[in-house]
N, C-alpha and C positions, 0 to 999 in steps of 0.2 A: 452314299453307297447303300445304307441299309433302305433306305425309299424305294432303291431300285433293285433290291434283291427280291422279292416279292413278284412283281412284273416279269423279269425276267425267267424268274424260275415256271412263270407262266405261259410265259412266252415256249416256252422250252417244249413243256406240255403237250402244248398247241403244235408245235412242228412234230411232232414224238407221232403220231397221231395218222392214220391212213386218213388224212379229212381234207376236202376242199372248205378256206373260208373268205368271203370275202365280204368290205362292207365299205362305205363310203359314202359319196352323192354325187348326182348328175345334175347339171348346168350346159346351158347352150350356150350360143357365142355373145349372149350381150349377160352370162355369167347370173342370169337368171335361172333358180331351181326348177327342174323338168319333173313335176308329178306326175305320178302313174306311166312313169317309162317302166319298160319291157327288161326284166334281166335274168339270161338262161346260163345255163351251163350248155356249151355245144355239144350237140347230139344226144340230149337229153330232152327230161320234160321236169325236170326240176328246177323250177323260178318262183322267184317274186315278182313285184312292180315297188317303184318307189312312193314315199309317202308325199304328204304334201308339200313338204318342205324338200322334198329330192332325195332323200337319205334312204339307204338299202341296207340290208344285213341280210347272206344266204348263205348259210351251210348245207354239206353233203357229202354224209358218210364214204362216199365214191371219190376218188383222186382225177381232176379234171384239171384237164389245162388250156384251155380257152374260155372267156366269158363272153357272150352278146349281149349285146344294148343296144334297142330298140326303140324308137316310136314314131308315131302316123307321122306323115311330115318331115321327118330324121333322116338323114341315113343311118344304116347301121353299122356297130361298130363292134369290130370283136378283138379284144384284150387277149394277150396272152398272160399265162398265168403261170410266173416261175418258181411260186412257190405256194404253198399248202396254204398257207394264211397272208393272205391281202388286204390289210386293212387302211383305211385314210384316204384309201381311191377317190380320186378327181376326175371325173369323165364327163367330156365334154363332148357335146351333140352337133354336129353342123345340116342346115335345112336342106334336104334330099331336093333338086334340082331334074330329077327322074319320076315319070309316069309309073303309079302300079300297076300293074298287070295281074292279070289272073285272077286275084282278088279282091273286089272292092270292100274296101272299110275306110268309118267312117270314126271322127274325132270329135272332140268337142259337144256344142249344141245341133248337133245335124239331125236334119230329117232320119225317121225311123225305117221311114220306106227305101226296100231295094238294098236292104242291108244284109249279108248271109249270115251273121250273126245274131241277128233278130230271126231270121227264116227257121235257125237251126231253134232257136228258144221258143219258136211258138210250136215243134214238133215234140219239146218237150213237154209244155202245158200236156199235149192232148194225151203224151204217153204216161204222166207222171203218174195214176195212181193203177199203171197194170205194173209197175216195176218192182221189184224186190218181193217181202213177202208178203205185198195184196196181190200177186197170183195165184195164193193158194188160198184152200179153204182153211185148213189149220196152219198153225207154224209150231216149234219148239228152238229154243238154242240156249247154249250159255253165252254168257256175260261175265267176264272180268274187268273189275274198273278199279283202276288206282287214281286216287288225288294227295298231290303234293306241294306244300308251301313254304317256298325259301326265300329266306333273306336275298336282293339284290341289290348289283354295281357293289362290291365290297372291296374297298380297295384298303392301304395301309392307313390312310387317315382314319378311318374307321374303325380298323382292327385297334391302334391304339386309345380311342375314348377310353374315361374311366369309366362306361356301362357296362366294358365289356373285362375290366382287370378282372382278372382271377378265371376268365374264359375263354383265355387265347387256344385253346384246344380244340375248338372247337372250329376253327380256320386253319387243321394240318389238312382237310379234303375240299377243295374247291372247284367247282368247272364253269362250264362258259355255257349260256343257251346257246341254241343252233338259230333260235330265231333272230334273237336281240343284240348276239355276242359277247354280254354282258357277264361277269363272274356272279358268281350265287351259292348259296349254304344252303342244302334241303335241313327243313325243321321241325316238320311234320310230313306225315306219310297216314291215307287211311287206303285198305284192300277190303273189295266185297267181291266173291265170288258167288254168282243165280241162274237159276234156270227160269228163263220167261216160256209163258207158254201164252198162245192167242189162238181166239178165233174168227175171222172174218166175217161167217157168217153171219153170227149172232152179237158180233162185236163186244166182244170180252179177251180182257186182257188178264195177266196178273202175274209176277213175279216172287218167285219162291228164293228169299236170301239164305244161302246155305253154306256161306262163313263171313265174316267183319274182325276186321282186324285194325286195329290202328295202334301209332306207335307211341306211346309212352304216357298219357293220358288217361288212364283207366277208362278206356270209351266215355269218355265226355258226348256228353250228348248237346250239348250249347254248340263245342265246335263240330259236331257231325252234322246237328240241322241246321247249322248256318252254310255248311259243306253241301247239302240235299238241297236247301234254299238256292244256293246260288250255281249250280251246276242241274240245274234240271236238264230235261231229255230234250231234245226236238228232230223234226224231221227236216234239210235242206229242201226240200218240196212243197214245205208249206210256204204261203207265202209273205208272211209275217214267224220269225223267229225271235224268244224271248227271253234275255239276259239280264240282269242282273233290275230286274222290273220294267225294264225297257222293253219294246216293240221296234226291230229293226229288220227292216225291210230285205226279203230275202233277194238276193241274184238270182234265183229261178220264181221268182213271183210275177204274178201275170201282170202287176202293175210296173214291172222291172224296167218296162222301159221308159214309163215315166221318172225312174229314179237315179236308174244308171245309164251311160255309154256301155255299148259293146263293140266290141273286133275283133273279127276272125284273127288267129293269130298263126296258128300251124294243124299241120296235121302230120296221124305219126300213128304206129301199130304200136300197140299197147295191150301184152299180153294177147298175141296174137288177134287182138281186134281192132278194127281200120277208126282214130277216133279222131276227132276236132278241139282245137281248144283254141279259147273266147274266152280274151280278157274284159274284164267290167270294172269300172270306176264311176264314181259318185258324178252326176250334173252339178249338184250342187253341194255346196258345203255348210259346215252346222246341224245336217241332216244326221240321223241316226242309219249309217250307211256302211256298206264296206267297200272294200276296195279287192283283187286278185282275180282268179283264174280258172276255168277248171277244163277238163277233160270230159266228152261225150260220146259217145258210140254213134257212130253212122246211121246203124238200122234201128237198133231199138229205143236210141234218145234218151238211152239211162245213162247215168252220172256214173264215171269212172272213178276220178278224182276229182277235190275238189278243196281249195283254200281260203280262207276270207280274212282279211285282216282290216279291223275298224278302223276307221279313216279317224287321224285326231284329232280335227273340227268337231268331231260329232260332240251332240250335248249330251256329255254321263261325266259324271265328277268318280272319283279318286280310283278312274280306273285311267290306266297311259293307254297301254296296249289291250286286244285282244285278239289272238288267232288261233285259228279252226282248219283242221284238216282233214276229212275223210276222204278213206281209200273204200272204195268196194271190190269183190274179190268176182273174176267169171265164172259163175257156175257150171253153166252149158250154151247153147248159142243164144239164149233169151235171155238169163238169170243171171243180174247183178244183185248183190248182198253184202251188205253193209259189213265189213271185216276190222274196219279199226277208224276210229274217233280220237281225234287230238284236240285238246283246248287249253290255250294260254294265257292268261290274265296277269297284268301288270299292275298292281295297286298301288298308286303312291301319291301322296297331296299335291303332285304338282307333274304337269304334264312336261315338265321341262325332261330334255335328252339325259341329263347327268343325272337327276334327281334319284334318288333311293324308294325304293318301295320292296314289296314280298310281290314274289310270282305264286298264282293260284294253279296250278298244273292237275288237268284231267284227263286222262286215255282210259277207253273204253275199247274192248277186244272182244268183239266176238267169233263164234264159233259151235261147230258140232249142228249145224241146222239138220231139223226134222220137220219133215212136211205131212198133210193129210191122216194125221191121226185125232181124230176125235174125241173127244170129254164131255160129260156133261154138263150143261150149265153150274150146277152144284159145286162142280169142281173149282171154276173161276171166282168162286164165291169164299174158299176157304185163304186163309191167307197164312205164310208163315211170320214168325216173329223176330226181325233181325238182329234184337236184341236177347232173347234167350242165350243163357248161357253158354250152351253145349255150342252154336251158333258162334260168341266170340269168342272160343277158345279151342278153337283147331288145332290139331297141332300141325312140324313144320310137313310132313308129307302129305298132309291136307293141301296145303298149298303149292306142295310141287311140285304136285300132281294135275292142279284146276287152275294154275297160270296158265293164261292162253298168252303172257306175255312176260319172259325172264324178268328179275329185278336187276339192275343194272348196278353198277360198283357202289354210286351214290344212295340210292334208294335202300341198298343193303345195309347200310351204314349208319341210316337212320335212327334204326329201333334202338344200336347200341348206344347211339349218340345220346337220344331222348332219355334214355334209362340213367345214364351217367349224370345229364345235365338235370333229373331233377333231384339227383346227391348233394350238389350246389348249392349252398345257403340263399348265394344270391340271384342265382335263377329262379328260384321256385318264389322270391321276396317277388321278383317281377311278373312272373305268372300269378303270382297272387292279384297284385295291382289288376293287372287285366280283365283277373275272373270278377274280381271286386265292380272294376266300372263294366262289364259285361253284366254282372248276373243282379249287381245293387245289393248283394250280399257279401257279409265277411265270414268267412268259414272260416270252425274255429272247431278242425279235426278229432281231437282229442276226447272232444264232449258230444259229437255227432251233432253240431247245431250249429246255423246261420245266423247273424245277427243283421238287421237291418228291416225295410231296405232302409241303405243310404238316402235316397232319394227324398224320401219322408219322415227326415229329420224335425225340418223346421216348418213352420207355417202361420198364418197371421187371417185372424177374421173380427169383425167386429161383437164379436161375443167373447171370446177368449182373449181376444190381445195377440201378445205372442203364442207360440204353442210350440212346443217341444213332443216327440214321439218317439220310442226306442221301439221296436220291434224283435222276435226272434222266432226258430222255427228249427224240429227237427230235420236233421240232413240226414240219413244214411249213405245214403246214393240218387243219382238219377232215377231209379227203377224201387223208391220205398213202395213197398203197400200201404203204410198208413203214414200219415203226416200230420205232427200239431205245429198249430202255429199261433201268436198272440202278440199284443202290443200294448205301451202303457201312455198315456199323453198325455201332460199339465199346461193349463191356459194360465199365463203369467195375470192375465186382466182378472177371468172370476175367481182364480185360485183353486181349480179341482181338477182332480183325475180325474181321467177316462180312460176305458181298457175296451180290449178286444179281445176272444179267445176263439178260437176255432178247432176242428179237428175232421178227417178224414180217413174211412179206412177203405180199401180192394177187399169185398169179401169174396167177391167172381172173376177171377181172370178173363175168362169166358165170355162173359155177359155182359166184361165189365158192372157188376152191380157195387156200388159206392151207398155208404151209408154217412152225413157227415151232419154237424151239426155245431152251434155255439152261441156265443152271447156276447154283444155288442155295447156298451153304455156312452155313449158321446153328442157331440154338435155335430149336428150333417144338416146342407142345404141340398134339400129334399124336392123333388121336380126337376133333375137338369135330363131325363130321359123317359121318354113314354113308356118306352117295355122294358125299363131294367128288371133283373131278377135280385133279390132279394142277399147280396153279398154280405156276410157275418162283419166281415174287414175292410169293405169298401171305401172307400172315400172320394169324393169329386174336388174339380182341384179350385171348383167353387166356394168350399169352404176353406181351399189355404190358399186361396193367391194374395198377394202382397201387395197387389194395387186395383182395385175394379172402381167402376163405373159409377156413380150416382151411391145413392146406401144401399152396402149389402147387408139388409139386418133382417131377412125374412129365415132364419135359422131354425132350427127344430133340435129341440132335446129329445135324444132317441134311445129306446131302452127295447134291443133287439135279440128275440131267441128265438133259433129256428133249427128243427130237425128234418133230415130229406133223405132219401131213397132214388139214386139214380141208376138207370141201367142203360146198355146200348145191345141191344139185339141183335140190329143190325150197323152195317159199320157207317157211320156218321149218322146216326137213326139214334138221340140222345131222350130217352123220358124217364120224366122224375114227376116223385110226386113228395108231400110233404106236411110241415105245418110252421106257422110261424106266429108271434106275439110280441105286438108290439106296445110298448106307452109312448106316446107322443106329447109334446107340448113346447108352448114356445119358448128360446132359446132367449131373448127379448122382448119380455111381454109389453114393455112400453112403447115398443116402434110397430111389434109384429104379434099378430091374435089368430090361434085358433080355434078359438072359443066358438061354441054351438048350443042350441037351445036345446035344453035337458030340464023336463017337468020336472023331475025328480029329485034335482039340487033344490039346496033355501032357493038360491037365488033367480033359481030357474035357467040358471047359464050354467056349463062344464066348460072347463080349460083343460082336461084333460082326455088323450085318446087310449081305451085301451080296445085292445080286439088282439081276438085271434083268427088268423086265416087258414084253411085248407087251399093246397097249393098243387095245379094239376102243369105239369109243364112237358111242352113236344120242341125239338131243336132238331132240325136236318140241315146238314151242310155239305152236301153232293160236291165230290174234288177236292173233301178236304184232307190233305195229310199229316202222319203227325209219327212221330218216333215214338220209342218208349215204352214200355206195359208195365209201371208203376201207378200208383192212384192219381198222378198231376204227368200230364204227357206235355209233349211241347210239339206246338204248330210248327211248318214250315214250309208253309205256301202261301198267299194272300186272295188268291186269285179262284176262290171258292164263295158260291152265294150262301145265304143263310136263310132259314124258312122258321119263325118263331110261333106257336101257341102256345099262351098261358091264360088258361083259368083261375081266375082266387074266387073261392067263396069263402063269404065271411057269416060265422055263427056267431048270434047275439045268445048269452048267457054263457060261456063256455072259457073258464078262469077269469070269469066277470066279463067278458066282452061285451063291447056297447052297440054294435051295428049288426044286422042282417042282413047280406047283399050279395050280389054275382057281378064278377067283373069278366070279361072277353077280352083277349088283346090278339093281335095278328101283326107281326113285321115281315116283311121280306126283303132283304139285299141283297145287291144282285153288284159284281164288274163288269163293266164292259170293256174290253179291247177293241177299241176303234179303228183295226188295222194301224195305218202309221198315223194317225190323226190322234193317239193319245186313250186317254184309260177315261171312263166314265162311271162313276159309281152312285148308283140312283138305292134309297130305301123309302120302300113304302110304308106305314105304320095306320090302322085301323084300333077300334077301343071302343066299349058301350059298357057302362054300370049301371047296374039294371035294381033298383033300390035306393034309398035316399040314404046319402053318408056325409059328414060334414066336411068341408076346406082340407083338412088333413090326411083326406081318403080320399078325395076327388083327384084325377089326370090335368098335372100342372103345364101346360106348353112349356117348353124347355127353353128358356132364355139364356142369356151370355154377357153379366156384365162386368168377365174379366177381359185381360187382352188377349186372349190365348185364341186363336181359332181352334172351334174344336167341332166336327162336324155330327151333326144331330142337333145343332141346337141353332136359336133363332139372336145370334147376337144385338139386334138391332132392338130386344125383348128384354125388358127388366122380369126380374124372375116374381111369377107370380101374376105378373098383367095379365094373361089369361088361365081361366080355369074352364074343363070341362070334364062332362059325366060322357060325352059322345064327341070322338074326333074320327079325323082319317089327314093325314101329315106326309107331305112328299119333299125328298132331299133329294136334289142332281148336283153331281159336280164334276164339273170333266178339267182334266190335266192334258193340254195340247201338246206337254214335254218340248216348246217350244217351237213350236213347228212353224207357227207363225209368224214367230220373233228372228226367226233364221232366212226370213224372206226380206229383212228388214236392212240394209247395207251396214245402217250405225249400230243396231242392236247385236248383233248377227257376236259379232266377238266376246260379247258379254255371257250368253249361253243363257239369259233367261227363260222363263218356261210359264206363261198363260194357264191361267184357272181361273174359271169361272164357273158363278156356281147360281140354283135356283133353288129357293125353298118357299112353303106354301104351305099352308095348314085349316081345317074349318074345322069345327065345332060347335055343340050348345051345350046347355047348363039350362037343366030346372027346375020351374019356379021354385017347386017343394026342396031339391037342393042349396038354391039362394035363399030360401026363408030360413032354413037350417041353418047356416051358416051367416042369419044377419047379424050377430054381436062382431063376428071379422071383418066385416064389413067396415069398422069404422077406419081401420088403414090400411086394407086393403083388395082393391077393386075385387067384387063377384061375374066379371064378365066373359064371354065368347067369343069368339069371329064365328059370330053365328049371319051377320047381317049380311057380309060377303068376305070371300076367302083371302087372310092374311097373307100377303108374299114378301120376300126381302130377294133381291137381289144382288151379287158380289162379282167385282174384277181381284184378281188378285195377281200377282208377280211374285213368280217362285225363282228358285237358287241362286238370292241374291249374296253374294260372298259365296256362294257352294252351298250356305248353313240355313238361310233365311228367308219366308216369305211373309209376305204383307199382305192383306187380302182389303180391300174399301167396299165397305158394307153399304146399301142402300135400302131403306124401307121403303113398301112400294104403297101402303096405305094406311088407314087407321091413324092417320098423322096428326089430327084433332083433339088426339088423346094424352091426357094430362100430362108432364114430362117427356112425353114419346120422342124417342132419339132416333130422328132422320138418316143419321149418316155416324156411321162406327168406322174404325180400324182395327182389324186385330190383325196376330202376327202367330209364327210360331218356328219355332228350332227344330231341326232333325237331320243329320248326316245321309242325305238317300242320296243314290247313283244320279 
């Protein structure tokens, strides 16, 4: 009895309620599931379609009582509906033996021609960019956006685990989605209330956030950018739309009919305007595609409404569901305006029906539009700061006043909930955990400081042996102005410490101007990047992977101090300038030499490097986003290029430094969005040292002889086989997102995903450089690809298990060359969609 006191009292709810619900699935007569059937409420225009497997769920606030079920081929069937909640429906289809009339639509793989449902979609291409606010020259409106994320499917089994003893409180307020049916615990709640302002003419945008609210987390900024990350903007007009890194092809994109079926379905007055609606469904399956419906205006071809829900073939890992709704509101006989935004995410490991996952819940409300008032360019340029205080701490007539959408029983419920729940010993024990495998740090409140990371505990190189590292750092908040940070690490093999220490301050909010500096003392394998910058606490995972390639013994003792000066003047416009001093020498003088001729020694040889550089450095990252106005912000977007100069000059005489020289470097990286064909990310790198410097100060090609794929570097390349003073270095690597593996009948279920990838590099080295450096010579090589251009080519097979890809490296020449490894594998781990 108590199993089913729960349900019932659910049940109860559910009838209590002015709601139609119904949910179930549809089968024909040989008891086969019918995807992508039609199901309304009569005399309505509120539906879904079924999923692939046939299965439906559709609520509505409105009390109906008939349902129709539809599709090409079918007849149709209308249920009566005697009670408010219908669930476990079995509806069964029988093949319509009747000509259509009136309107032709088409099913399946059919011709595109002669279809009114295509007719009506190519009128929308040509209207799409006179609708909404590209008819004006200016725009203004606010924007209310709430995101919310609940536990779902909670049923009694669950509520009894012992993760949850001592938290049964936390299940006295429960409800059901309208989409899924499913019961659910909201557990986060975050509210931004802005005013955007645009102009078409000059194509400037920019939004002024003027309250942030979220519930119980002291604005976490890890879960707001992952929140900003994963719910970015899009327009249903473009013709690629882009979720959770994905590329999924929109219902109104001009290639739409290569992607989906359509059919005219009804037509109906809609807020007094005469509109059509054309359902669409995927041709194919495994596709990153959706499936639903929408609503279109007769004369002006602009989007009424409009729903999508992702087909669950598609290849994205640990998301089940996704569904999207937009409503536009009639302005006047021409102007439709985007009035409200719904998005629903299902996160859970396993796509199965029962499985447990958190829903990600986004509504965006707008409102108050203003048109053709003009700004100056200046003004798009100023930005406010969503994180300023006065910003998150509204108070409540702030917001209830600038809801352009009530909080509903649950939502209201939240903040007390969250507040209560981190009193909890053993809530906040598990919030800890999360933040821990989240952030690789353990915060330890009391003292204002981080310890870690976690990550870079342990490691193993052929100079130290084992290696141990403790790390720490202070924490105030998200938003410190200044930040130290250090680390201490013992190589069980040579028996010595090595430390790190760093620091950081914001002396310009402004200008952001950072002044930071520190001191470095350890083993680093030195060359795995053409243009890195000069990190205090860096480390490549070159020097601690636990299993490489051939000997890793070309090691450098590094003894690094460097002071710097950065500013941003303008916003992703980063220049610093600096100094830095290093001693260098080998880590391994028996396997590995950076010895260079030096009159000046007895011996006429130096094994040691010292120098100091001056350090001119330019970074623009146009697109890039980031939270935060503390001295360390956090990115959250990926899909931004990067444009690199750095200058070093190096003065001989200057705290003893040994060389005289100018260095150039230029990179550029760049994404590409291939429409539905997958992501291509190409970097180019350019470099000339203009002076003679030895082995130790020359630009090492980046090799890889751990298993890790890691992209910049040449794995097919022991580190140090090439040296140059002049390169220019190209990296492609395109991700199909399996596009091609879904064409495949056997592969097609697996959801693998193609990558393949090109890289190529030239340079030389000279003479006066390679005569400097002949004592290194004796293990090892002083060469180039100066003769002709180095390339390696890779297949690779991604999200194999969801977690893991494999990449099969090929060398494309140079293969003559002593040891030279033909053919590599490497691999690498990461949780992506």
């Amino acid at each position: 009895m108590k199993r089913l006191l729960l349900p019932l009292l659910l049940l109860f709810a559910f009838v209590a309620t002015a709601q139609s619900k119904v949910g179930g699935s549809v089968i024909d007569e040989n008891n086969d599931p019918v995807a992508f059937a039609n199901i309304l409420f009569k005399n309505s225009y509120e539906g879904t379609i079924t999923d692939d497997n046939g299965s439906f769920y559709l609520e509505s606030d409105t009390t109906h009582d008939t349902l129709v079920v539809s599709f090409i081929g079918y007849e149709d069937l209308l249920i009566p509906l005697t009670q408010k909640v219908n669930y476990n429906m079995k509806v069964q289809l029988k093949e319509s033996s009747e000509q259509l009339q009136e309107v032709v639509v088409f099913a399946g793989k059919q011709s595109k021609k002669n279809n009114p449902a295509v007719e009506i979609l190519k009128k929308i291409w040509a209207k799409k960019r006179q609708n909404g606010v590209r008819q004006f020259k200016q725009y203004a409106y606010d924007k209310y956006e709430k995101v919310e994320f609940d536990l779902n499917t909670i049923d009694s089994a669950l509520m009894k685990r012992k993760i949850f003893k001592g938290l049964e409180f936390v299940f006295q307020d429960l409800d059901t989605s309208r989409i899924t049916g499913k019961t659910y615990l909201p557990i986060f709640l975050n509210e931004t209330f802005s005013k955007v302002y645009g102009d078409n003419v000059i194509s400037e945008e920019k939004e002024d956030v003027l309250g942030n609210k979220n519930s119980g987390f002291d604005n976490n900024q890890a879960i707001i950018g992952f929140i900003a990350d994963l719910y970015q903007d899009y327009d249903i007009y473009d013709n690629y739309l882009k979720f959770f890194d994905k590329s999924f092809t929109s219902p109104l994109s001009r290639t739409g009919v290569d992607t989906y079926n359509y059919a005219l379905r009804d037509s109906a007055f809609i807020d007094n305007k005469w509109c059509y609606n054309i359902v669409y469904y995927p041709r194919r399956k495994n596709e990153l595609t959706f499936k639903g419906d929408f609503w279109v205006n007769d004369s002006t071809y602009a989007i009424k409404n409009i729903n999508l829900e992702v087909t669950k073939s598609a290849n994205i890992n640990w998301v089940k569901e996704i569904y999207i709704e937009q409503d536009f509101e009639v302005v006047n006989d021409s102007v439709f305006l985007l009035k409200r935004d719904y998005m629903m995410s299902d996160f859970s490991f396993s796509k199965k029906e029962k499985s447990r996952g958190v829903y990600g819940k986004r509504t965006t409300v707008y409102g108050n539009y203003e048109f053709d008032k003009k700004h100056p360019r200046d003004f798009y340029k100023t930005e406010s700061n969503p994180y300023d205080p006065i910003v998150q701490n509204r108070d409540s007539s702030f917001w209830s006043n600038n809801r352009l959408e009530s909080l509903n029983k649950d939502e209201k419920g939240i903040y007390q909930l969250l507040d209560t729940l981190k009193t909890v010993p053993k809530f906040k024990s598990y919030y800890n955990l999360v933040s821990i495998l989240g952030s690789g740090y353990v915060e330890i409140d009391k003292w204002n400081m981080d310890v870690g990371s976690v990550y870079d505990v342990f490691g193993y190189n052929q100079a130290e042996g084992p290696r141990l590292r403790l790390g720490s750092r202070t924490y105030f908040g998200e938003n410190d102005l200044w930040r130290l940070e250090g680390y201490m690490a013992y190589g069980f093999s040579d028996q010595k410490f090595k430390y790190g220490t760093s620091g950081k301050f914001l002396l310009d909010k402004k200008s952001r101007l950072i002044i930071s500096g520190g001191n470095r003392r350890d083993i680093e394998q030195l060359g795995v990047s053409l243009t890195a910058t000069n990190d205090v606490l860096g480390r490549s995972i070159a020097s601690s992977s636990l299993v490489t390639v051939g000997a890793n013994n070309r090691l450098t003792n590094i003894n690094l101090s460097k002071l710097d000066f950065e500013m941003e003047p303008i916003t992703n416009l980063r220049i610093g300038v600096g100094g830095t001093f290093r001693t260098l020498s080998s880590a391994l003088p028996d396997d590995f030499s950076l010895d260079y001729i030096d009159p000046e020694e007895p011996s006429g040889i130096a094994s040691t490097i010292r120098q100091f550089d001056f350090n001119a450095l330019l970074i623009y990252t146009p697109g890039k986003r980031t939270i935060g106005y503390g001295v360390e912000r956090r990115t959250i977007n990926d899909n931004y290029s990067t444009l690199l100069l750095n200058y070093t000059k190096g003065t001989e005489g200057i705290f003893g430094s040994d060389f005289d020289y100018s260095k150039v470097q230029f990179a550029y990286s760049q994404p590409w969005q291939i429409g539905g064909f997958g992501r291509l990310y190409s970097t180019l790198e350019v470099g000339k040292t203009f002076g003679a410097v030895p082995l130790g100060l020359l630009n090492v090609i980046p090799g890889n002889q751990t298993f890790f794929s890691n992209y910049g570097t040449f794995p097919n390349l022991d580190f140090y086989e090439f040296v140059t003073d002049t390169y220019v270095a190209l990296h492609l690597q395109h991700n199909f997102n399996g596009r091609l593996f879904a064409r495949i009948p056997l592969l097609r279920k697996l959801n693998l995903r193609e990558v393949v990838g090109l890289r190529g590099v030239w340079g030389t080295l000279s003479d006066e450089n390679i005569a400097l450096s002949a004592p290194a010579a004796i293990n090892t090589p002083l060469q180039a690809p100066d003769d002709k251009v180095y390339y390696e080519y890779s297949f690779g097979i991604g999200n194999i298990f969801k977690i893991l890809r494999i990449d099969f490296n090929f060398r494309g020449n140079y293969l003559d060359a002593p040891d030279a490894r033909p053919f590599s594998i490497t691999g690498t781990f990461g949780f992506d969609f």
